[in-house]
Backbone bond lengths (Angstrom), bond angles and torsions (degrees), N, CA, C in turn:
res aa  C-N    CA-C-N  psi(-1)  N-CA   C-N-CA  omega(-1)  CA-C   N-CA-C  phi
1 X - - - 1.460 - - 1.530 108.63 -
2 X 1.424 110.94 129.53 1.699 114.61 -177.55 1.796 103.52 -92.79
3 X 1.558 103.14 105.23 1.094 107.96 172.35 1.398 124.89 -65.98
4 X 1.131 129.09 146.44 2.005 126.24 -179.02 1.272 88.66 -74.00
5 X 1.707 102.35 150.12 1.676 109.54 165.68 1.392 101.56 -95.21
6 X 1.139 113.97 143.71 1.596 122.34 169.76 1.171 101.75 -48.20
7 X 1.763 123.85 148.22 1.402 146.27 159.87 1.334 121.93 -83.20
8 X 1.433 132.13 176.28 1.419 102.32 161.02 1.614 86.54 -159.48
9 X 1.356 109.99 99.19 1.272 116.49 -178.32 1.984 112.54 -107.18
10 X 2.147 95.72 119.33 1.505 82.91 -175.47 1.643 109.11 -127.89
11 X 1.651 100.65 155.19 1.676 106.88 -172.82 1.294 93.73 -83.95
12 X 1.780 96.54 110.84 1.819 117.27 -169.46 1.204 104.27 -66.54
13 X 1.763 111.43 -64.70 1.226 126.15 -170.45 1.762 115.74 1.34
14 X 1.267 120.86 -70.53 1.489 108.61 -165.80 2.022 88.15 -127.85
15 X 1.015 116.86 15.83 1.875 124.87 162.46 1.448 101.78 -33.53
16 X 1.511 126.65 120.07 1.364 130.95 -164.14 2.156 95.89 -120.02
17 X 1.264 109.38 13.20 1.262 108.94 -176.53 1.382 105.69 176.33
18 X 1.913 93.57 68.43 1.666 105.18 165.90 2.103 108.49 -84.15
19 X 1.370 89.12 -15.44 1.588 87.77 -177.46 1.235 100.62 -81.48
20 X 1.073 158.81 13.76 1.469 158.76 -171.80 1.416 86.30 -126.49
21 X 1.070 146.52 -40.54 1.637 133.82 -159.46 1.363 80.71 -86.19
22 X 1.520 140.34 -78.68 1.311 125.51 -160.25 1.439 108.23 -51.62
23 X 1.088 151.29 -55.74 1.778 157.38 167.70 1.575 102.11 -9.74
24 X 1.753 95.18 -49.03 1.739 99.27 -163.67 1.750 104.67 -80.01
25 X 1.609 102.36 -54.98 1.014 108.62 166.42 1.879 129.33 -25.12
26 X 1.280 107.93 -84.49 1.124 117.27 161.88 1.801 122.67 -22.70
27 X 1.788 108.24 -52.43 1.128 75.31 166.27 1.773 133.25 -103.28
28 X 1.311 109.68 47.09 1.909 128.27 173.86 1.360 90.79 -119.37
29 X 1.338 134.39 -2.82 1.053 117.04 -171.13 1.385 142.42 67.16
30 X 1.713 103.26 3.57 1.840 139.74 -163.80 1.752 84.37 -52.59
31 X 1.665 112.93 175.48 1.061 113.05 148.50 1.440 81.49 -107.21
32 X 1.391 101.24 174.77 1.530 145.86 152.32 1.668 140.43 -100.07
33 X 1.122 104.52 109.47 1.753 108.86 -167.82 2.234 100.26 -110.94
34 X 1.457 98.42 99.74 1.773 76.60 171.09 1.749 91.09 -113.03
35 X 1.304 78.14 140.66 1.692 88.71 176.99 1.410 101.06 -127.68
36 X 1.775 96.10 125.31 1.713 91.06 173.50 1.804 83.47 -140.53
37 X 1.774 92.37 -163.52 1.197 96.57 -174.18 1.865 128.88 -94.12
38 X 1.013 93.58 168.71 1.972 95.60 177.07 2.098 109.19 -35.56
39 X 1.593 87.12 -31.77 1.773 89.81 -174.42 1.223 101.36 -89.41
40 X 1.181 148.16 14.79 1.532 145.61 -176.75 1.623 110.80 -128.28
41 X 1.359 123.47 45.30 1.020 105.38 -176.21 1.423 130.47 -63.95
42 X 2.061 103.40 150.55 1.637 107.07 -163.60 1.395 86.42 -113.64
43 X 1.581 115.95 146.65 1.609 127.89 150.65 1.439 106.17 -113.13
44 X 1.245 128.28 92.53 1.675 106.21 -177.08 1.801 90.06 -148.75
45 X 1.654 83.67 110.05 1.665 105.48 -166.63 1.816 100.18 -104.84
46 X 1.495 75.37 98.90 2.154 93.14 161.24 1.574 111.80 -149.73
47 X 1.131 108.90 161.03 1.576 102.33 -176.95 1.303 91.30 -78.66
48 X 1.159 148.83 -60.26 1.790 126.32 -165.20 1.297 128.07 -85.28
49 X 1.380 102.61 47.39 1.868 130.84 -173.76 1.558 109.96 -120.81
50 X 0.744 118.12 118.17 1.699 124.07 172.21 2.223 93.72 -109.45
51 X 1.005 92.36 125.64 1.456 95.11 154.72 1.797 122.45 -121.59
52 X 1.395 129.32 126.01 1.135 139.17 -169.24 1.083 121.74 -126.28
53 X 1.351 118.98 111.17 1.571 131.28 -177.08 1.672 106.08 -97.40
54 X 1.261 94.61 150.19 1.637 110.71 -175.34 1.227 105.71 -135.98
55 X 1.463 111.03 171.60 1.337 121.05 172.20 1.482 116.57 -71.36
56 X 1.164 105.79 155.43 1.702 98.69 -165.56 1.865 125.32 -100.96
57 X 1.396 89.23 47.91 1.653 106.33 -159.11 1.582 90.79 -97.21
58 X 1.405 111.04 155.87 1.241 116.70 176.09 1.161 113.20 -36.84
59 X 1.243 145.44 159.49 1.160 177.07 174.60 1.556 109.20 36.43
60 X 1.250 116.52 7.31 1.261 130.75 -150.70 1.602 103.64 -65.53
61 X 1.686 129.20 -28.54 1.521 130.50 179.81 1.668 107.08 -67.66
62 X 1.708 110.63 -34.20 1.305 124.28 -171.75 1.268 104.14 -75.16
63 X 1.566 126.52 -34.32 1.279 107.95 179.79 1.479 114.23 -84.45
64 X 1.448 131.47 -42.35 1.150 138.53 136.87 1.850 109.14 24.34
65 X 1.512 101.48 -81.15 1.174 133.40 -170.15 1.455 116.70 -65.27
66 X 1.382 113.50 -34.74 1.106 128.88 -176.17 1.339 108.38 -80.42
67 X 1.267 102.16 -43.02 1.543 103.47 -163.78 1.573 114.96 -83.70
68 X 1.615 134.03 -5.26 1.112 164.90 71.12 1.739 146.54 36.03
69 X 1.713 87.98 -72.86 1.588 86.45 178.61 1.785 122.60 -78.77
70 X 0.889 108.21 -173.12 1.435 119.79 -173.62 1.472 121.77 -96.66
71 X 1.224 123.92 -173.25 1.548 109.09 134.92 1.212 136.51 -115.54
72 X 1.480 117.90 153.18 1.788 105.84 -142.23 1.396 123.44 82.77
73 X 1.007 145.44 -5.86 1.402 158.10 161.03 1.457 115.74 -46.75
74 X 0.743 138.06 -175.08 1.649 151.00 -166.19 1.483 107.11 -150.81
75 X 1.552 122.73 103.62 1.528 119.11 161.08 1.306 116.83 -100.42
76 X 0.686 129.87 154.17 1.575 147.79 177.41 1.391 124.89 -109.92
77 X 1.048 132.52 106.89 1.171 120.64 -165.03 2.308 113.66 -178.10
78 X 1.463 95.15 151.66 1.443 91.48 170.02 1.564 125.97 -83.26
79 X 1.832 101.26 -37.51 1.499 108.00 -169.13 1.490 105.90 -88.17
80 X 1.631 87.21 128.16 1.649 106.94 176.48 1.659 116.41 -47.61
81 X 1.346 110.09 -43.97 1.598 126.94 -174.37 1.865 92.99 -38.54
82 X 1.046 106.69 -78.70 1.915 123.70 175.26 1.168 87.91 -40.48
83 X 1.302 141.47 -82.50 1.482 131.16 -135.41 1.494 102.29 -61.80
84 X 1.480 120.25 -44.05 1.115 134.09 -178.17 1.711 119.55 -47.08
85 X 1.185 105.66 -54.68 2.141 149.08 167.49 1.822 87.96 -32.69
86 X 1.396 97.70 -81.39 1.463 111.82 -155.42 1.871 107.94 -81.91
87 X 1.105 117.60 3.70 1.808 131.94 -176.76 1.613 86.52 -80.02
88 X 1.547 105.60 -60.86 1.969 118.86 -176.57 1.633 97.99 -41.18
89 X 1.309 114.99 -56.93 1.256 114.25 -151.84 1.767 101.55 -82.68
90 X 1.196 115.05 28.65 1.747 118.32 -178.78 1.851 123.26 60.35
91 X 1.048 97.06 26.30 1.795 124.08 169.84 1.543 120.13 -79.42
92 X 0.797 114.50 122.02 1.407 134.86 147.46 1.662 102.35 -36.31
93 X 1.596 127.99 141.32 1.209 134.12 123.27 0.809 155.41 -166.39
94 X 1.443 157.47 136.75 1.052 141.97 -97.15 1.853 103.09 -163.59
95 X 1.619 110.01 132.60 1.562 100.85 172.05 1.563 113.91 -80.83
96 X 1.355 111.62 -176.70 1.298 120.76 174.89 1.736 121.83 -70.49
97 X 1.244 108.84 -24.32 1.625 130.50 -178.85 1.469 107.15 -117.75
98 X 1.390 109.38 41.52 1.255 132.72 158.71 1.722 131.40 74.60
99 X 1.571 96.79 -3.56 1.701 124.97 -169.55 1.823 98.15 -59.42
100 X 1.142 98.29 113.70 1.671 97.50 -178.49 1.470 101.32 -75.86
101 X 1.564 146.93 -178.86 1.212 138.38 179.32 1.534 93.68 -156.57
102 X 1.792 109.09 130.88 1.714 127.12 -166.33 1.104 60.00 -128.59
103 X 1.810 83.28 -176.22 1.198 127.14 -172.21 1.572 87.78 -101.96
104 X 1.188 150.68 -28.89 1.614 164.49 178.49 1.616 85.23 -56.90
105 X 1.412 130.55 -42.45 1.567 108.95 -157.47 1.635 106.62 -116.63
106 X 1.640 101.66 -22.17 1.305 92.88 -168.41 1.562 130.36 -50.19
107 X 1.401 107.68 -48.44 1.910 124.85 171.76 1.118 106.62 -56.38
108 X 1.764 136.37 -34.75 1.330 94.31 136.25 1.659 165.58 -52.53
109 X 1.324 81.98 -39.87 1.397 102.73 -179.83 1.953 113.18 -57.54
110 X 1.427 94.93 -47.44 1.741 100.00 169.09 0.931 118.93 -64.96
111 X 1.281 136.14 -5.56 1.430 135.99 -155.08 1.712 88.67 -111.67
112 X 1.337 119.62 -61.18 1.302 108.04 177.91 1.616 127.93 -59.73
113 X 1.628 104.27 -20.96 1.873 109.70 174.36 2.108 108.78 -75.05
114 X 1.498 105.62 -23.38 1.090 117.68 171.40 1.502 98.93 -76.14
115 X 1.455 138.42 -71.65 1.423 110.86 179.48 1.238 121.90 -44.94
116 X 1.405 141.62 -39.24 0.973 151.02 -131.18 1.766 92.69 -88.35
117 X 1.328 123.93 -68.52 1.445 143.46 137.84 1.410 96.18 -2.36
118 X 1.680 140.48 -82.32 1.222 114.54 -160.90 1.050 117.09 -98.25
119 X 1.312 119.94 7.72 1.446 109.87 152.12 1.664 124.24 -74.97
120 X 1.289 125.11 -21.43 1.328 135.25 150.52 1.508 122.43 -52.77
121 X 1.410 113.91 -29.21 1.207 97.67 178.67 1.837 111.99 -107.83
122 X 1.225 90.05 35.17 1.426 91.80 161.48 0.885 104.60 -119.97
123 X 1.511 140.53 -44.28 1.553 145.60 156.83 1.173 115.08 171.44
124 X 0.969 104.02 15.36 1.801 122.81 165.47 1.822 107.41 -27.88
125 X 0.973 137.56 147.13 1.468 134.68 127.86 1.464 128.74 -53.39
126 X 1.514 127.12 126.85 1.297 123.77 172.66 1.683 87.33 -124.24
127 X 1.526 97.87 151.25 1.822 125.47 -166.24 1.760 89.38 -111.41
128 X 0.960 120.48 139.32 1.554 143.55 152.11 1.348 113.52 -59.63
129 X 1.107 133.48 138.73 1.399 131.08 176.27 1.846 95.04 -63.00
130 X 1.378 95.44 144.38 1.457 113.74 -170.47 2.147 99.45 -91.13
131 X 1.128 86.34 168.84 1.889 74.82 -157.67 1.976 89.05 -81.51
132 X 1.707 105.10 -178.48 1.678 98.07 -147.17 1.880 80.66 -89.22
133 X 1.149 104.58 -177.81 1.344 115.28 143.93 1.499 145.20 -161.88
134 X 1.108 122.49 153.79 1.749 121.19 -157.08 1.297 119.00 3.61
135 X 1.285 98.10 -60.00 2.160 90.89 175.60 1.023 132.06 -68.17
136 X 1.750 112.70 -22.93 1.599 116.00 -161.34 1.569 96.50 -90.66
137 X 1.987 111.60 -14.47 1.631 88.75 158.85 1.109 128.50 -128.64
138 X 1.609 100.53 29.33 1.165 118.43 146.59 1.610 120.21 -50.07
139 X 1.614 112.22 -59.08 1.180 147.59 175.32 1.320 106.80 -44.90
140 X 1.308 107.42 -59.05 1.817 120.45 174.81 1.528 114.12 -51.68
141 X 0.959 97.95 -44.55 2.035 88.50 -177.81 1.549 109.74 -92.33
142 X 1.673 121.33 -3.63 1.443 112.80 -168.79 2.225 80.73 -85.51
143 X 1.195 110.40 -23.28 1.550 113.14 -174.92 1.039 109.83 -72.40
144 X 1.505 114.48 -50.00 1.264 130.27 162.53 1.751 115.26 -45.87
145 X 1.049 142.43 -27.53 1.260 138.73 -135.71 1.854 82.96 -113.62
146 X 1.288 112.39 -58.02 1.381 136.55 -166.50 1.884 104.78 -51.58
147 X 1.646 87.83 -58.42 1.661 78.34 168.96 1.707 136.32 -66.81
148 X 0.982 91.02 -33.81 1.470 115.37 176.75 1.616 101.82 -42.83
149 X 1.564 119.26 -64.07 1.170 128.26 173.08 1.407 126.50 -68.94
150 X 1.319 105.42 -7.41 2.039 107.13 -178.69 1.675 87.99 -62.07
């Protein structure tokens, strides 16, 4: 029986540790797909790297991806919406600061980006993700490393 090789498709656009995905990659031997947009340009020269630019319309990397992955695949990514998308379709996925994403956590997780959302549009404050540091990608590739090998 010809088993599928795992994929590892990631939402480049604002990806704060594509060099850690190829590191891991490389050694499973995964390919790598980052797809972001025309405004994000990628140079990231390896033979098991695909880089893919899209048009830069809303959601346009997510559908990209969607329309794309496999099942069993590996996404990469921050926004729950995708993680959520590609979980249905029998995917792996995983945040950048190492947050694995089930189907057990996701409806939470939307549920709080949906509060979060209307409390902004009343005049709420919303915070930017704060930049990563040593442990959290540390953390990210030991998550990273783990799936890779399931």
């Amino acid at each position: 029986m010809n088993e599928k090789t795992l994929e590892i498709w990631v939402d480049a656009d604002s990806c704060p540790v594509k060099n850690e995905i190829v590191l891991e990659a490389e050694k499973c031997d995964c390919f790598v797909h980052f797809v972001a947009s025309y405004d994000h340009q990628l140079t990231i020269e390896h033979p098991k790297v695909q880089t893919i630019a899209v048009d830069s319309g809303y959601q346009s990397v997510d559908m990209y991806i969607i329309n794309h992955v496999k099942e069993k695949d590996l996404v990469i990514t921050d926004d729950y919406g995708l993680a959520c998308l590609v979980l249905e379709k029998g995917c792996l996925a995983l945040g950048t600061r190492g947050k694995e994403y089930t189907k057990e956590n996701i409806s939470f997780l939307l549920m709080n980006r949906y509060a979060s959302e209307q409390i902004a549009k009343v005049g709420g404050k919303r915070k930017g993700p704060r930049p990563l540091q040593k442990e959290e990608i540390a953390h990210f590739r030991q998550i990273l490393q783990k799936l890779l090998l399931q």
